[in-house]
C-alpha positions as CSV (number, residue, x, y, z in Angstrom):
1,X,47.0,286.5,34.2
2,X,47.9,286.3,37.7
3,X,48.5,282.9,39.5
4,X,47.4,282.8,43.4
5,X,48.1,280.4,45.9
6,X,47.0,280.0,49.5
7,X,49.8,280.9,52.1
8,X,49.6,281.5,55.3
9,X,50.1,284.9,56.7
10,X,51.1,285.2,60.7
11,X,49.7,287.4,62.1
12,X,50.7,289.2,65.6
13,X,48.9,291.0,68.5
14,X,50.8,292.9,71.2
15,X,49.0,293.4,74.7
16,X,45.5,293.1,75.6
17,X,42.3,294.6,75.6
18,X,41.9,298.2,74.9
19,X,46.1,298.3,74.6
20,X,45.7,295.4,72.2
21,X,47.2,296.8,68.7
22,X,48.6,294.8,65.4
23,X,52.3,294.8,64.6
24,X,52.6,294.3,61.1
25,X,55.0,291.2,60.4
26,X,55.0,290.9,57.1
27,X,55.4,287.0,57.0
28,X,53.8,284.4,54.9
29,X,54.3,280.9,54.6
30,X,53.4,278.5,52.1
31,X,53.6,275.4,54.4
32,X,51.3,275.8,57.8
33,X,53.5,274.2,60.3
34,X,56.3,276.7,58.8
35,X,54.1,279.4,60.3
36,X,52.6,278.0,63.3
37,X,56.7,277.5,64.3
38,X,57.8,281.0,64.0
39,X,53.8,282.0,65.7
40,X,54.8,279.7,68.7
41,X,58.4,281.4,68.8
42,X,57.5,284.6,68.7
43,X,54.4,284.5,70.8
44,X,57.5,283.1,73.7
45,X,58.3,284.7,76.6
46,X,61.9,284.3,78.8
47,X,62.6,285.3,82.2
48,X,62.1,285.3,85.7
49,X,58.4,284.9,85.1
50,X,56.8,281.8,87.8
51,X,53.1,282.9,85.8
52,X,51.9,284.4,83.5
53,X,49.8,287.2,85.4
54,X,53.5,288.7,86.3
55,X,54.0,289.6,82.5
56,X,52.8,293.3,82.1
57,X,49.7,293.2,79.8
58,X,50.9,295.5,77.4
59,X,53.9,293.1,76.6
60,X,51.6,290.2,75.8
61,X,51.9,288.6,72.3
62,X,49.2,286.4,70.5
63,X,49.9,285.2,67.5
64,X,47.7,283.3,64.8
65,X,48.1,281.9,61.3
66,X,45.5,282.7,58.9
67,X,45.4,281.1,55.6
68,X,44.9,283.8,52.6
69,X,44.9,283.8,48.2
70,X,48.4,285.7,47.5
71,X,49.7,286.6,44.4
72,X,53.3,285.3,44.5
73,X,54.6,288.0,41.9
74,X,54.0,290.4,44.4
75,X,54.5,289.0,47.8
76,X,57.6,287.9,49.4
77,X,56.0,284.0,50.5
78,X,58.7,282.0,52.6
């Protein structure tokens, strides 16, 4: 019999809108502020940039963390 837990999976969005499309991360967490850290990282931008409306729309990154039942014999959880 399989055991779940509840991890959290990050989940990331690239551009916005109509462009708006998934990129599959493939990251799960069992601790929540494991996974809101590498969401805020990753959702980061560096550069010359004085706001945010300079950043191309297509290169702008959400990112959430969404608490799910995984089967830890099958998933990789962090």
């Amino acid at each position: 019999m399989s055991k779940f837990v509840v991890a959290f999976s990050l989940v990331m969005y690239l551009g916005t809108g109509d462009d708006r499309r998934p990129v599959d991360t493939n990251l799960r967490f069992y601790n929540v502020d494991d996974c809101l850290y590498f969401a805020s990282r990753l959702a980061e931008r560096h550069g010359n940039y004085s706001h945010i409306d300079f950043i191309d729309p297509r290169d702008r990154v959400t990112t959430y963390c969404i608490p799910k039942a995984y089967d830890p014999s099958l998933v990789e959880i962090f």
